[in-house]
N, CA, C and O atoms as a GROMACS GRO file, in nm:
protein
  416
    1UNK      N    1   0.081  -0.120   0.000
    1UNK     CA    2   0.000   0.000   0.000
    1UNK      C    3   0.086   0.127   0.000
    1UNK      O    4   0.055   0.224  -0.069
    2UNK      N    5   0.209   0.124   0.089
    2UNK     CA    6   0.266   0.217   0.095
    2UNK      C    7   0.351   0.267  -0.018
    2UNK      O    8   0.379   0.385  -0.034
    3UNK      N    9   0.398   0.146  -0.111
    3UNK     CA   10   0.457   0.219  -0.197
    3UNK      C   11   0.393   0.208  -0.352
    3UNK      O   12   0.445   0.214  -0.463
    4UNK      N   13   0.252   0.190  -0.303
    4UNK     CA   14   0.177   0.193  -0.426
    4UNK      C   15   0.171   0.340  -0.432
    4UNK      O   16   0.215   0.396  -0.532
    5UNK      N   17   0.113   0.419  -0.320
    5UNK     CA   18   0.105   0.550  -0.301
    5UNK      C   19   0.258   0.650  -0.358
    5UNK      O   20   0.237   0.766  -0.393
    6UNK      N   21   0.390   0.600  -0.361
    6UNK     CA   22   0.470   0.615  -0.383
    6UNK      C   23   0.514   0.691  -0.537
    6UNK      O   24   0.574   0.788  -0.584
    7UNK      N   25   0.411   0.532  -0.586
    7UNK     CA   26   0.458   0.513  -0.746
    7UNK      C   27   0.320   0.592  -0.799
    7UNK      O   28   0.316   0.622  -0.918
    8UNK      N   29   0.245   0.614  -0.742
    8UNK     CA   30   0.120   0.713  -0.817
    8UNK      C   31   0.216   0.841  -0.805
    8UNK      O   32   0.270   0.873  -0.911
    9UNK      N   33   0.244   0.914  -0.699
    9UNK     CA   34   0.273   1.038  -0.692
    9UNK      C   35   0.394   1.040  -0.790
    9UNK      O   36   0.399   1.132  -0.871
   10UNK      N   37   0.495   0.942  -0.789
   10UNK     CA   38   0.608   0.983  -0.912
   10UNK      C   39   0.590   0.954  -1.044
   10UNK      O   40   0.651   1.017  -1.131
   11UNK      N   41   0.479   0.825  -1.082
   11UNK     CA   42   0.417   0.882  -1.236
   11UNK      C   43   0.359   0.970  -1.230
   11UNK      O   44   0.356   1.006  -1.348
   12UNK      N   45   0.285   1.065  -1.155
   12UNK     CA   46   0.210   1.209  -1.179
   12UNK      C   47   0.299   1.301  -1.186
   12UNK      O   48   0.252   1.410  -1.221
   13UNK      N   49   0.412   1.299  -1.168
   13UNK     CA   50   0.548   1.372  -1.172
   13UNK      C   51   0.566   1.355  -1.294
   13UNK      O   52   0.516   1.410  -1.392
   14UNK      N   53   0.637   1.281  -1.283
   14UNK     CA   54   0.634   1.210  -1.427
   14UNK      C   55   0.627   1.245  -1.574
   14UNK      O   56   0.710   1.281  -1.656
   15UNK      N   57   0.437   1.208  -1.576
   15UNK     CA   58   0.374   1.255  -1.669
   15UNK      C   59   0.378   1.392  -1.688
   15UNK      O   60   0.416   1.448  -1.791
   16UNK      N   61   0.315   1.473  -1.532
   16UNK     CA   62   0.323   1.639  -1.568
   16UNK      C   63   0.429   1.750  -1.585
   16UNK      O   64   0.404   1.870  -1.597
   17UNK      N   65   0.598   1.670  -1.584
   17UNK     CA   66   0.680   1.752  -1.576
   17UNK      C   67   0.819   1.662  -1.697
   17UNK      O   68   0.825   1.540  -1.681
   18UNK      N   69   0.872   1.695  -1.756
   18UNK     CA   70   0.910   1.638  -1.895
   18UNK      C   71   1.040   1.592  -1.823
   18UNK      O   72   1.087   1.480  -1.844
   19UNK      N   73   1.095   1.680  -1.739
   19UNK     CA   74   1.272   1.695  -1.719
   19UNK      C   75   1.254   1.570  -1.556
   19UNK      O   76   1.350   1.543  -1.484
   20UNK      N   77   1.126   1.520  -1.537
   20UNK     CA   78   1.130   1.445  -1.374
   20UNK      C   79   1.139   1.313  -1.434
   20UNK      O   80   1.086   1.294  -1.544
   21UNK      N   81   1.190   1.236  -1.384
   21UNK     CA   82   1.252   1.067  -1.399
   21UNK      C   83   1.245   1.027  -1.254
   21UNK      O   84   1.236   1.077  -1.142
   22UNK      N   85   1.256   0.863  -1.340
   22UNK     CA   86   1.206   0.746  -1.231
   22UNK      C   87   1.422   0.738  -1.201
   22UNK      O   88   1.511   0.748  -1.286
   23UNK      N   89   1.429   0.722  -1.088
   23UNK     CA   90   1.559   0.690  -1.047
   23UNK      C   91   1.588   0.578  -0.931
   23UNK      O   92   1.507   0.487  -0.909
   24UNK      N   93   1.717   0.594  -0.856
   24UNK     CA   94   1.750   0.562  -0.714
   24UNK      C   95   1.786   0.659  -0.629
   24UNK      O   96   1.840   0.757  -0.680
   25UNK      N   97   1.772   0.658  -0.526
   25UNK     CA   98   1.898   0.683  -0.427
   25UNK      C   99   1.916   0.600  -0.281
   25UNK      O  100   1.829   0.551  -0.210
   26UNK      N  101   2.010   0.602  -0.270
   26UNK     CA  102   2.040   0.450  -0.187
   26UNK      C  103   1.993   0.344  -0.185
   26UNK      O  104   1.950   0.289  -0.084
   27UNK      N  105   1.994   0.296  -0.306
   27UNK     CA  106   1.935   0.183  -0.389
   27UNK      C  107   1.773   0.180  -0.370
   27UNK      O  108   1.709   0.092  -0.429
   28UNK      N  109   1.719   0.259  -0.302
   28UNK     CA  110   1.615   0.337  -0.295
   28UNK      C  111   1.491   0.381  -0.424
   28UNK      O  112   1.550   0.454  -0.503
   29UNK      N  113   1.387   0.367  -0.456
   29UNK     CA  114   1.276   0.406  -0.587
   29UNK      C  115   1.308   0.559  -0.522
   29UNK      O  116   1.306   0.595  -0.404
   30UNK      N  117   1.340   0.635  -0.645
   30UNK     CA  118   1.325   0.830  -0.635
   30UNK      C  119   1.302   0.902  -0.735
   30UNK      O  120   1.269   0.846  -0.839
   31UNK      N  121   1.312   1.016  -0.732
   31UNK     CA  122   1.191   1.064  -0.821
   31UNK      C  123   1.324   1.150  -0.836
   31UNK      O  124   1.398   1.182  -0.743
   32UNK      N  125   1.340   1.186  -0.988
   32UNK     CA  126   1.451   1.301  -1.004
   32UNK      C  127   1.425   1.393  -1.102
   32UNK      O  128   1.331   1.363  -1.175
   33UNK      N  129   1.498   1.526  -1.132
   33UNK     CA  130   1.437   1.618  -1.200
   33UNK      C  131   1.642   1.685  -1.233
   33UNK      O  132   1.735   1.727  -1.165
   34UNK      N  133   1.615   1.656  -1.368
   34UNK     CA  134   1.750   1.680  -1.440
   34UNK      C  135   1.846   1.616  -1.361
   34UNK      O  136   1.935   1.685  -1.312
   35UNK      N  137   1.842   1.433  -1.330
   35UNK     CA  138   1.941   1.341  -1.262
   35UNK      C  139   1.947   1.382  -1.128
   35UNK      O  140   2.002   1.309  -1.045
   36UNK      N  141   1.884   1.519  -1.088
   36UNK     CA  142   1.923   1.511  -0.909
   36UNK      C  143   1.793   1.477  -0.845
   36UNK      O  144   1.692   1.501  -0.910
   37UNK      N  145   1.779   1.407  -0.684
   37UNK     CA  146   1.697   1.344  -0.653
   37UNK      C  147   1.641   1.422  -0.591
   37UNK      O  148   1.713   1.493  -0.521
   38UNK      N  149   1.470   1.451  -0.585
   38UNK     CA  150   1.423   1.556  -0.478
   38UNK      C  151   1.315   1.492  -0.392
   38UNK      O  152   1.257   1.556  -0.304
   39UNK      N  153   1.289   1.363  -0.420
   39UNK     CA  154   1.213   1.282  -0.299
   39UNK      C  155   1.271   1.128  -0.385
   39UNK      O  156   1.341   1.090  -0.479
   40UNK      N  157   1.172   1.070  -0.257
   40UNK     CA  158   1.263   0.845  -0.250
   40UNK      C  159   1.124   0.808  -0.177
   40UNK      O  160   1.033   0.882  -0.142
   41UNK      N  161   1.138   0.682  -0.168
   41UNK     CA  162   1.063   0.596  -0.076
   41UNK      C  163   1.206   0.509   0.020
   41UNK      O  164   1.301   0.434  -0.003
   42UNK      N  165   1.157   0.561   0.107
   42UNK     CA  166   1.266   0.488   0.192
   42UNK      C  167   1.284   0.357   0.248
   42UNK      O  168   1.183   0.340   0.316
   43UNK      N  169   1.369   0.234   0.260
   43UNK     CA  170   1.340   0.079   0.330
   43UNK      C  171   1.254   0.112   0.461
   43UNK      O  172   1.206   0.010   0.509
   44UNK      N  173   1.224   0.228   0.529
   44UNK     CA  174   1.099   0.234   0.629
   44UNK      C  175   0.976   0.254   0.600
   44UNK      O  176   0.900   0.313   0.677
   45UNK      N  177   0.945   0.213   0.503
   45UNK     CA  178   0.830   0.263   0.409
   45UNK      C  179   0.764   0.381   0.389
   45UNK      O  180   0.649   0.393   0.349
   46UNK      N  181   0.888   0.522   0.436
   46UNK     CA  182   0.833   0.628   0.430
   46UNK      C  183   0.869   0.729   0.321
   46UNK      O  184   0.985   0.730   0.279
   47UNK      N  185   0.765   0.830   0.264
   47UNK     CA  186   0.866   0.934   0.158
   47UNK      C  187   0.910   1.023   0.240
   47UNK      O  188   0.865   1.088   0.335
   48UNK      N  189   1.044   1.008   0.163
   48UNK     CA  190   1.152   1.150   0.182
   48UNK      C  191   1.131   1.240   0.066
   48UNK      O  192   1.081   1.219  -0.045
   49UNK      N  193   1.190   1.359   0.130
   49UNK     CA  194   1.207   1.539   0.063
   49UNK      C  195   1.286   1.551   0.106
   49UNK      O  196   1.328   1.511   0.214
   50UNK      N  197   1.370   1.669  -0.044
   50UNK     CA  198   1.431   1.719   0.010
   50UNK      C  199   1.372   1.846   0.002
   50UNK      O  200   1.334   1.885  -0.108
   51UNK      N  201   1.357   1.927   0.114
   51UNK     CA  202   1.282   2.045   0.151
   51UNK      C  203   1.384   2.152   0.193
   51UNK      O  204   1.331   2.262   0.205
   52UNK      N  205   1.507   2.150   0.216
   52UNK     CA  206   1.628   2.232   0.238
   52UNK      C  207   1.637   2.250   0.361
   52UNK      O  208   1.550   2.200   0.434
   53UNK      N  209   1.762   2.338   0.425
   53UNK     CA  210   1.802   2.301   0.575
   53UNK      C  211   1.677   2.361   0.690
   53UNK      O  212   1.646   2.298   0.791
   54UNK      N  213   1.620   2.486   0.653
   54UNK     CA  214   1.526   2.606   0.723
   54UNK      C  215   1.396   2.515   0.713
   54UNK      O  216   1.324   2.518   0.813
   55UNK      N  217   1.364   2.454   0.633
   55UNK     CA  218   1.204   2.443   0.620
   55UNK      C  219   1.163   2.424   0.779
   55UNK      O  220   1.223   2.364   0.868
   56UNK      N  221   1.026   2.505   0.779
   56UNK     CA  222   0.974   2.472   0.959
   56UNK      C  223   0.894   2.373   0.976
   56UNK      O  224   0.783   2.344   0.933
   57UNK      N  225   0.984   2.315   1.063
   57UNK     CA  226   0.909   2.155   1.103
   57UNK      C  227   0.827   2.211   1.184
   57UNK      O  228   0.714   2.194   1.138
   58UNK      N  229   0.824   2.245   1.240
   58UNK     CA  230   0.715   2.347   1.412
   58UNK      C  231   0.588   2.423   1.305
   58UNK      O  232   0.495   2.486   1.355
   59UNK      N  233   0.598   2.411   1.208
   59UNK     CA  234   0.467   2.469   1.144
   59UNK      C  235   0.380   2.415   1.059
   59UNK      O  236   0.294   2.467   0.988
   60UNK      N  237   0.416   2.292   1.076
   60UNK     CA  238   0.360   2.196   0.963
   60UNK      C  239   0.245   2.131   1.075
   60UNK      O  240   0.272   2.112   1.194
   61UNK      N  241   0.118   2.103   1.016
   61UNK     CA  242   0.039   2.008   1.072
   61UNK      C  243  -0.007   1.877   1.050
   61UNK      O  244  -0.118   1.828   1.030
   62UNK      N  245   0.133   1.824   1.061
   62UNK     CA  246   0.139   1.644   1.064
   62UNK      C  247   0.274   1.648   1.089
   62UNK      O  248   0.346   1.748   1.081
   63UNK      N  249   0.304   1.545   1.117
   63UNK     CA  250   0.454   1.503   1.153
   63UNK      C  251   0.564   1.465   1.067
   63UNK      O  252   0.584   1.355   1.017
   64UNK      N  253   0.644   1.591   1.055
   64UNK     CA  254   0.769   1.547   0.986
   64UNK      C  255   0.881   1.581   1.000
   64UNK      O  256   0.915   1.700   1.001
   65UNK      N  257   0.984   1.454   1.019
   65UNK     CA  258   1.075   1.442   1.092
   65UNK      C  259   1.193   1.418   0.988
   65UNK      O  260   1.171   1.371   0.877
   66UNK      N  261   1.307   1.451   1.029
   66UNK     CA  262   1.504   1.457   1.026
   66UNK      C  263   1.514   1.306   0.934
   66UNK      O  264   1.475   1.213   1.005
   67UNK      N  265   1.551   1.270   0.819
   67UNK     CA  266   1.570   1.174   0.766
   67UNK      C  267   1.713   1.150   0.820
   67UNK      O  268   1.798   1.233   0.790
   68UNK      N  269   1.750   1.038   0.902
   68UNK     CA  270   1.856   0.965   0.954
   68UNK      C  271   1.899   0.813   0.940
   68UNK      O  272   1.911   0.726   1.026
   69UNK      N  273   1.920   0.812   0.796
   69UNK     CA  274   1.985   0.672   0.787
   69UNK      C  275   2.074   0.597   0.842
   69UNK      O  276   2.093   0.476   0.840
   70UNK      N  277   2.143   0.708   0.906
   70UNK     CA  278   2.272   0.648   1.015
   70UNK      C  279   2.273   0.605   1.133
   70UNK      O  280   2.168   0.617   1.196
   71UNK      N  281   2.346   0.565   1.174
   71UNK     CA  282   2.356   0.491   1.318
   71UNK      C  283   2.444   0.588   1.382
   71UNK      O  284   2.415   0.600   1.500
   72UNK      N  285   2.541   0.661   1.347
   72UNK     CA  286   2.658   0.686   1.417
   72UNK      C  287   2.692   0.861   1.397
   72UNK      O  288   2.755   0.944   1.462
   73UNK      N  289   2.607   0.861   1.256
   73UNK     CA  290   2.617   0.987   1.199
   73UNK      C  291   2.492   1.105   1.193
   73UNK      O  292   2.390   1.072   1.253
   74UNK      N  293   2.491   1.205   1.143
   74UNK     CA  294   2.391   1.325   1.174
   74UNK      C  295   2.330   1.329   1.055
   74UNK      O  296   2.390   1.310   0.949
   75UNK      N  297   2.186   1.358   1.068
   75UNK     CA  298   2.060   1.296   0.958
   75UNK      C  299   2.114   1.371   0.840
   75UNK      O  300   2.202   1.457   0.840
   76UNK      N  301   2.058   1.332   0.758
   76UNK     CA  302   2.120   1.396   0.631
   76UNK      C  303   2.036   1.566   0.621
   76UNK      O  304   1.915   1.568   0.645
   77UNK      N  305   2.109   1.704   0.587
   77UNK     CA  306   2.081   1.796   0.601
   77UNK      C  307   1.980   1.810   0.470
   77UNK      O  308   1.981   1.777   0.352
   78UNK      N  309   1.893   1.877   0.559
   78UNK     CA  310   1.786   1.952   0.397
   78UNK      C  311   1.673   1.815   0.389
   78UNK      O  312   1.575   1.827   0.316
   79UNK      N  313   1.693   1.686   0.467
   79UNK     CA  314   1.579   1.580   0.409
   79UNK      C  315   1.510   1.579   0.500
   79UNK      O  316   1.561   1.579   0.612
   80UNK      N  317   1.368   1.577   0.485
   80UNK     CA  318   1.287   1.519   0.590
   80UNK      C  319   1.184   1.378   0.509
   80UNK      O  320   1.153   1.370   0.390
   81UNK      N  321   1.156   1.297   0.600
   81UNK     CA  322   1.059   1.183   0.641
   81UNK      C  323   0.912   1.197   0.655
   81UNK      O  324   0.875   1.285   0.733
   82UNK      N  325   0.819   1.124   0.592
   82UNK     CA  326   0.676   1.162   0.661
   82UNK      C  327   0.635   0.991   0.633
   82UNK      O  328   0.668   0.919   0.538
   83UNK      N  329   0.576   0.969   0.716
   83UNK     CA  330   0.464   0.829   0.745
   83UNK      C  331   0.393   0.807   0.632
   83UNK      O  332   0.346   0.899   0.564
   84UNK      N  333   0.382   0.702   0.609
   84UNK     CA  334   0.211   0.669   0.518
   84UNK      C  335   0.104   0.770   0.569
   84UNK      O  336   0.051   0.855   0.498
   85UNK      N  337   0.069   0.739   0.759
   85UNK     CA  338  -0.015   0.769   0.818
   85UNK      C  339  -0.059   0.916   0.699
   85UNK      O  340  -0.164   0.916   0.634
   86UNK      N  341   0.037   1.022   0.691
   86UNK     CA  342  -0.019   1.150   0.606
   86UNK      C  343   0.021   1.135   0.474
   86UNK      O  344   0.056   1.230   0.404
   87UNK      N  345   0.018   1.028   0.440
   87UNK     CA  346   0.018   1.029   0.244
   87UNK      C  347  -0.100   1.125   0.161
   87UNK      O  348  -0.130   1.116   0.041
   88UNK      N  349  -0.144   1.197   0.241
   88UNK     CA  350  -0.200   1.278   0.152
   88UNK      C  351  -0.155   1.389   0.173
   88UNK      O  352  -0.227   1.487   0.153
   89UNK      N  353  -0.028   1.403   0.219
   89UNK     CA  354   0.038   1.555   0.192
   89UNK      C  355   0.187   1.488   0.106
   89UNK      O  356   0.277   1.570   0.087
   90UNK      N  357   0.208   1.350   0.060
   90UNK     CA  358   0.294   1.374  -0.030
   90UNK      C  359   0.357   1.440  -0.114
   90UNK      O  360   0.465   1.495  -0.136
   91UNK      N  361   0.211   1.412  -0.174
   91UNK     CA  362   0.195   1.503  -0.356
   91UNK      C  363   0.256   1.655  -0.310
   91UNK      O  364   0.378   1.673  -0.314
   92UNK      N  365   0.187   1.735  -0.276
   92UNK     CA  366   0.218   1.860  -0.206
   92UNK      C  367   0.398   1.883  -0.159
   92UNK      O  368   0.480   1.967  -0.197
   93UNK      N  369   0.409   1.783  -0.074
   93UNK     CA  370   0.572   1.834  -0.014
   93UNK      C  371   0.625   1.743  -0.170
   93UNK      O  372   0.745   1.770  -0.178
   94UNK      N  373   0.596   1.668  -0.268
   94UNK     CA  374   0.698   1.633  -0.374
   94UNK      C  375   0.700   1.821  -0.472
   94UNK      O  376   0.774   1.901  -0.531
   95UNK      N  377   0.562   1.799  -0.429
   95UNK     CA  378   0.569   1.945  -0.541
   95UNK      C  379   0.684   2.072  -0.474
   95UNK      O  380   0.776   2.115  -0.544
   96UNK      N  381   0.664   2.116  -0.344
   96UNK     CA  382   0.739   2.187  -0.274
   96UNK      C  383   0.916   2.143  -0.313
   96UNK      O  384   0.997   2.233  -0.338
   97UNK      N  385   0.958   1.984  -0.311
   97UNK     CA  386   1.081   1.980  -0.322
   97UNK      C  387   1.098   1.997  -0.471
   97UNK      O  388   1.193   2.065  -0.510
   98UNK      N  389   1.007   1.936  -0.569
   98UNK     CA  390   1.047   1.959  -0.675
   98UNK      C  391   1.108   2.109  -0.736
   98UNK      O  392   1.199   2.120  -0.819
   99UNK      N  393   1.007   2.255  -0.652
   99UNK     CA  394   1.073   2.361  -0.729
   99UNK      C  395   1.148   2.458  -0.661
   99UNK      O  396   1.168   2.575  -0.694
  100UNK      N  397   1.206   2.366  -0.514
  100UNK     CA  398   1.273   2.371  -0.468
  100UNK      C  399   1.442   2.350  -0.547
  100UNK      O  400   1.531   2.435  -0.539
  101UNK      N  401   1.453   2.223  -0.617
  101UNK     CA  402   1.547   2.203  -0.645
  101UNK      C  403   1.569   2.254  -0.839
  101UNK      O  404   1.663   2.244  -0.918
  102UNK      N  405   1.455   2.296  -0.846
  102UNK     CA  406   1.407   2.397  -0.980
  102UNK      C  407   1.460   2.534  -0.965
  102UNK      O  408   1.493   2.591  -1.068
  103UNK      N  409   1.474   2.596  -0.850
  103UNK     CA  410   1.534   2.728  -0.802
  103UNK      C  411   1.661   2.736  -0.757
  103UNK      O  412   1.707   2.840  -0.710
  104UNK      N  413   1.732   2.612  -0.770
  104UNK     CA  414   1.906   2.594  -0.736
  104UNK      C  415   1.986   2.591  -0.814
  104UNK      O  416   2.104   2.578  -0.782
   0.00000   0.00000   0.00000
């Protein structure tokens, strides 16, 4: 279920944006826009963004948290994590990272 929701939101990418491709990252399903990655489905079954270092977590209404693949090391800067539980703010934060990384 979870990463059916996954693969809808990155063929709607997809389809509506010419330069967005099906990719990886960390051997990871991701969604990329001119080869760089701006969201994944993660082995926790959750989507990642990249939303940049400032975005306000304290203002968002659902929970989204510090993407930390590491054990030893500090979460990766600029990514955040969200649950299935709010898969209906995917679409939305893919769109946010997408022209996010459209403005870099």
């Amino acid at each position: 279920m979870e990463f059916e929701k996954f693969k809808e939101v990155r063929e709607l990418f997809c389809l509506k944006h010419p330069e967005v491709t099906e990719g990886k990252m960390m051997s990871s399903p991701a969604i990329h826009y001119k080869n760089k990655v701006f969201a994944f489905f993660s082995k926790k079954e959750k989507m990642v963004f990249k939303l940049g270092k400032g975005y306000p977590l304290k203002e968002q209404d659902f929970e989204l948290s510090e993407f930390n693949p590491f054990k030893t090391k500090k979460p990766l800067a600029g990514w955040y994590e969200v649950d299935f539980e709010y898969h209906e703010k995917w679409e939305k934060l893919a769109h946010k990272a997408l022209e996010l990384i459209k403005s870099n």
